[in-house]
DRENKEKOL-219015 format. One record per residue (C-alpha): residue number from 1; residue in three letters; x, y, z. Coordinates in pm, 1 decimal, m for minus. Example, Ala and Ser with C-alpha at 12.3 -4.5 7.8 and 13.67 -1.06 7.14 Angstrom:
PT    n  res        px        py        pz
PT    1  ALA    1230.0    m450.0     780.0
PT    2  SER    1367.0    m106.0     714.0
//
This chain:
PT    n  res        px        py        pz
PT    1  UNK   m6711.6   24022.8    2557.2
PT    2  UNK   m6673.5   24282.7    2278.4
PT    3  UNK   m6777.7   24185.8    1882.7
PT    4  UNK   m6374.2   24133.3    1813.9
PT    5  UNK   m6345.3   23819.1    2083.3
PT    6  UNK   m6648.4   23685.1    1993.8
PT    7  UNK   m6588.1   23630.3    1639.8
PT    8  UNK   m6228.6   23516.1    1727.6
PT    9  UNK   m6441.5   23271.9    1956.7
PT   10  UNK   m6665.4   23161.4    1634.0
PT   11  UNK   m6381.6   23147.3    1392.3
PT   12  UNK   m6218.3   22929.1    1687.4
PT   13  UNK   m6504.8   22707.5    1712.7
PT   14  UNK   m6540.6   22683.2    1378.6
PT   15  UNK   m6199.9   22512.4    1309.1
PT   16  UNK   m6211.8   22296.4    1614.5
PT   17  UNK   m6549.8   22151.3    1561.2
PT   18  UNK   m6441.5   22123.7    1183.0
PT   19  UNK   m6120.7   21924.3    1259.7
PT   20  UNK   m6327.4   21681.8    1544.1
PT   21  UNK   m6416.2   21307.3    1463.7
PT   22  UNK   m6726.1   21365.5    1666.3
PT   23  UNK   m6905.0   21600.3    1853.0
PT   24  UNK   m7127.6   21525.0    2189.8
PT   25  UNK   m7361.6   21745.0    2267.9
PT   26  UNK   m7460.8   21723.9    2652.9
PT   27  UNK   m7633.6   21960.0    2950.1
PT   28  UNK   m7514.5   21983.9    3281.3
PT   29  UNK   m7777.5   22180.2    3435.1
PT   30  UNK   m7787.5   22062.5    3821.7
PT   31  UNK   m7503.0   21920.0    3889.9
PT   32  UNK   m7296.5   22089.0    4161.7
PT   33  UNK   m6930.6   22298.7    4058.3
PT   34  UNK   m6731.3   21979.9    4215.4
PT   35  UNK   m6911.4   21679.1    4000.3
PT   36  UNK   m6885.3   21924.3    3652.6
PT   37  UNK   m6464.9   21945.2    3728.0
PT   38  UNK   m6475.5   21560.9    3790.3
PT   39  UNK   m6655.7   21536.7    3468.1
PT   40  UNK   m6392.4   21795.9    3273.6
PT   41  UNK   m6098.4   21593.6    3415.6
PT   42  UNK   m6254.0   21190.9    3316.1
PT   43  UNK   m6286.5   21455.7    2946.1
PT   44  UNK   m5908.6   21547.3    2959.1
PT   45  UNK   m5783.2   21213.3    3099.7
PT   46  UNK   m5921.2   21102.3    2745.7
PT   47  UNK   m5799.7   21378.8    2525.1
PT   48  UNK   m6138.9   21558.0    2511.7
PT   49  UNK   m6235.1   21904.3    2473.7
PT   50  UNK   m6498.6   22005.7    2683.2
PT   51  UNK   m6655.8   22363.0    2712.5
PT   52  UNK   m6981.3   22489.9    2762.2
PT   53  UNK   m7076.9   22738.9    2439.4
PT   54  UNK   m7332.5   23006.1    2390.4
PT   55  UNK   m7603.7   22870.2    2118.7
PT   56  UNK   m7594.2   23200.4    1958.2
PT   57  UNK   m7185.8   23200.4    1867.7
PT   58  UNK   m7213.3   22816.9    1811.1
PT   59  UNK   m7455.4   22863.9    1558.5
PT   60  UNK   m7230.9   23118.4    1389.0
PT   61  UNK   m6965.4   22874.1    1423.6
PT   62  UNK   m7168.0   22578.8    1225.3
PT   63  UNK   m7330.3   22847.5     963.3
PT   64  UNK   m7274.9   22732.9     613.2
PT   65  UNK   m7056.4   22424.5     673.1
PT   66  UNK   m7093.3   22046.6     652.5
PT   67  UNK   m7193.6   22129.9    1052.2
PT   68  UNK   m7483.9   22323.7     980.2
PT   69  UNK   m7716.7   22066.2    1022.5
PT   70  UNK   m7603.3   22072.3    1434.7
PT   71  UNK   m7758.5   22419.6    1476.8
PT   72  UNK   m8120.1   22330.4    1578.1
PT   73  UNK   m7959.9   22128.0    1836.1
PT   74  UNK   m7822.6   22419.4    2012.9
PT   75  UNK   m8121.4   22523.1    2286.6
PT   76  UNK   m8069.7   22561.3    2620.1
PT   77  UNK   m7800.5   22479.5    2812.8
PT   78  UNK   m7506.1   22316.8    2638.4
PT   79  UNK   m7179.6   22216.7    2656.7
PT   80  UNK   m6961.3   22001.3    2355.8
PT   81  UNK   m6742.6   21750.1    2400.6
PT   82  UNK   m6489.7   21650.1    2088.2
PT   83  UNK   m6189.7   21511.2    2047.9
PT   84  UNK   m5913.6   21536.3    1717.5
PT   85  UNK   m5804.6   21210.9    1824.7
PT   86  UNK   m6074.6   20923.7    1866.4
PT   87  UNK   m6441.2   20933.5    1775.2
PT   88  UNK   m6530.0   20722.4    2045.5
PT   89  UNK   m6412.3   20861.0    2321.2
PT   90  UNK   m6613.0   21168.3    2389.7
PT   91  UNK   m6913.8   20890.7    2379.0
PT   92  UNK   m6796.9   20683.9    2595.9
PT   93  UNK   m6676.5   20911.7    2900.1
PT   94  UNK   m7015.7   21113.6    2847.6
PT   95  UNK   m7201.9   20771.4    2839.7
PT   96  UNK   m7013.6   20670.9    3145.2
PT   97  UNK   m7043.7   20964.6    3348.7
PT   98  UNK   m7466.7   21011.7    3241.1
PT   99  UNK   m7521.4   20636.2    3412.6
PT  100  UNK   m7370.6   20717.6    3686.6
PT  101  UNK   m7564.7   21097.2    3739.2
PT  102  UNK   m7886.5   21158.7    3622.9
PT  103  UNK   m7881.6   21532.8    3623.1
PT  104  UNK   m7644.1   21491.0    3343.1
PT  105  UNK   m7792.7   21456.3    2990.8
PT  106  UNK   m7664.3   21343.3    2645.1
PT  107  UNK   m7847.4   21552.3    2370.8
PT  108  UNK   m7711.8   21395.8    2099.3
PT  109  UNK   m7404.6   21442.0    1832.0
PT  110  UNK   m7266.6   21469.8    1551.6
PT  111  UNK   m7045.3   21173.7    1389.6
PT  112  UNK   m6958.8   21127.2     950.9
PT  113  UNK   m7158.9   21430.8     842.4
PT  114  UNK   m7490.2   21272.8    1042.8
PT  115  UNK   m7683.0   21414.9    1357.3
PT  116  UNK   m7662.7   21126.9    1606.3
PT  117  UNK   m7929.7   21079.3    1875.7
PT  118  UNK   m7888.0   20953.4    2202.4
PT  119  UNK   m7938.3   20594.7    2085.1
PT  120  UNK   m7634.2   20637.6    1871.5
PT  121  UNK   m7463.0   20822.3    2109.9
PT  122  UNK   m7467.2   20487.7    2315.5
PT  123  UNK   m7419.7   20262.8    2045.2
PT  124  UNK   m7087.8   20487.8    1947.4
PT  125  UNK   m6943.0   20464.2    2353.5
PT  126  UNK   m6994.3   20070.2    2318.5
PT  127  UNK   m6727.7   20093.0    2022.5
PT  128  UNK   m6367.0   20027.3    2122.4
PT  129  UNK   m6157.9   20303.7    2129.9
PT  130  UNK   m5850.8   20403.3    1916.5
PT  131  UNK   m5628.7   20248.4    2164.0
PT  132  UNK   m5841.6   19956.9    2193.3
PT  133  UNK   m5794.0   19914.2    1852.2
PT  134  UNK   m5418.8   19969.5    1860.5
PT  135  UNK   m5371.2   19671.7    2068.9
PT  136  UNK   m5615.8   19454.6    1902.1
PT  137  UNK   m5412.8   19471.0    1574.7
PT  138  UNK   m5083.8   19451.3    1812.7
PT  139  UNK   m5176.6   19099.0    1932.7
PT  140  UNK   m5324.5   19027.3    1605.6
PT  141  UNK   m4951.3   19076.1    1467.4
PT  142  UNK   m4758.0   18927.8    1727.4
PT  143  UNK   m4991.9   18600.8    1758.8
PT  144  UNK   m4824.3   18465.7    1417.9
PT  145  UNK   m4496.5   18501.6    1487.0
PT  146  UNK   m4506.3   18375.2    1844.0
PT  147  UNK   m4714.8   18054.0    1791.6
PT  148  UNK   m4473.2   17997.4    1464.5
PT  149  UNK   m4144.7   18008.3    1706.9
PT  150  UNK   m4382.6   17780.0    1979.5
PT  151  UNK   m4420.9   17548.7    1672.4
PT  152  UNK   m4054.3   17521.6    1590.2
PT  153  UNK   m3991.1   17513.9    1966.3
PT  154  UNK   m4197.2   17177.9    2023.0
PT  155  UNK   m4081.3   16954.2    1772.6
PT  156  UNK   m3721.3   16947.4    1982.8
PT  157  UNK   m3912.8   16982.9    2363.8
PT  158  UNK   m4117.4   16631.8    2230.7
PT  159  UNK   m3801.7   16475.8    2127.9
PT  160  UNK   m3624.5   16606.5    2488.0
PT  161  UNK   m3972.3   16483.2    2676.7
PT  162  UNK   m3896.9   16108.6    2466.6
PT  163  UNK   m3520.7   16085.3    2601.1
PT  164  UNK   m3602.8   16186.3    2915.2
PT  165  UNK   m3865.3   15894.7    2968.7
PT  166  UNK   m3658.8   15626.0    2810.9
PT  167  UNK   m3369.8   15760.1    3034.7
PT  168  UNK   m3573.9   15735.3    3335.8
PT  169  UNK   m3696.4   15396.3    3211.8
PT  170  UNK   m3293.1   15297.6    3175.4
PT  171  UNK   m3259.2   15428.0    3488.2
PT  172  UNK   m3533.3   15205.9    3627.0
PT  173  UNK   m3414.3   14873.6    3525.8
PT  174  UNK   m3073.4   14923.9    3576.6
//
């Protein structure tokens, strides 16, 4: 890689990790070639971006920004998960996928300007999702007007129900 695609690759990383809602750092050292393209697919099922970086360019990429404070987390092996989307979900698939394999390790994040550890990492993939979300405020919408129309509906059903029984008591003496 010549000096030209490498700072295309920084100025790259730069804007994607600037425009993320969070950032999860993880290692993938030991894990075999078939369990890390599981691992990328769960990631793009989601709507995560997943690559493995050199520390090096990613420090470049985090130099004097509001990400700088991620660059002494860059040692060793590691690859960054993020997402435009959803803050949550690049927590919870890594979560997800580090209880099931133990080769695979969590080093931390980055989440609201803050350096998250692996505590908060966890506590962040127990959060719903922006979906989840979505559909919580859904039913929260369509609760009122449904149990209004099941109100209006049982005034007239209880009135049916008390017609019904006197006809069947009619029907009974007759």
């Amino acid at each position: 890689m010549n000096r030209a695609q490498k700072e295309q690759l920084v100025e790259q990383m730069r804007d994607e990790f600037g425009q993320a809602k969070s950032i999860i750092m993880t290692s993938h050292v030991g894990l075999d070639v078939n369990t890390v393209n599981e691992l990328r697919s769960e990631f793009r099922a989601q709507g995560v971006h997943y690559h493995v970086v050199k520390n090096t360019l990613a420090k470049l990429a985090v130099a004097d920004t509001d990400l700088d404070i991620m660059a002494e987390s860059f040692r060793g092996p590691t690859a960054v998960a993020y997402s435009f989307e959803d803050a949550v979900s690049p927590a919870k698939v890594a979560a997800d996928f580090a209880d099931d394999h133990d080769k695979f390790e969590i080093k931390g994040g980055y989440l609201d300007g803050k350096m998250i550890d692996v505590a908060g990492v966890d506590q962040l993939a127990k959060m719903p999702t922006k979906d989840e979300l979505r559909a919580k405020l859904l039913r929260t919408f369509v609760a009122g007007p449904t149990n209004f129309v099941r109100l209006l509906n049982a005034a007239p059903q209880k009135f049916l129900n008390v017609l019904n029984a006197r006809k069947d008591d009619l029907g009974e003496a007759a």
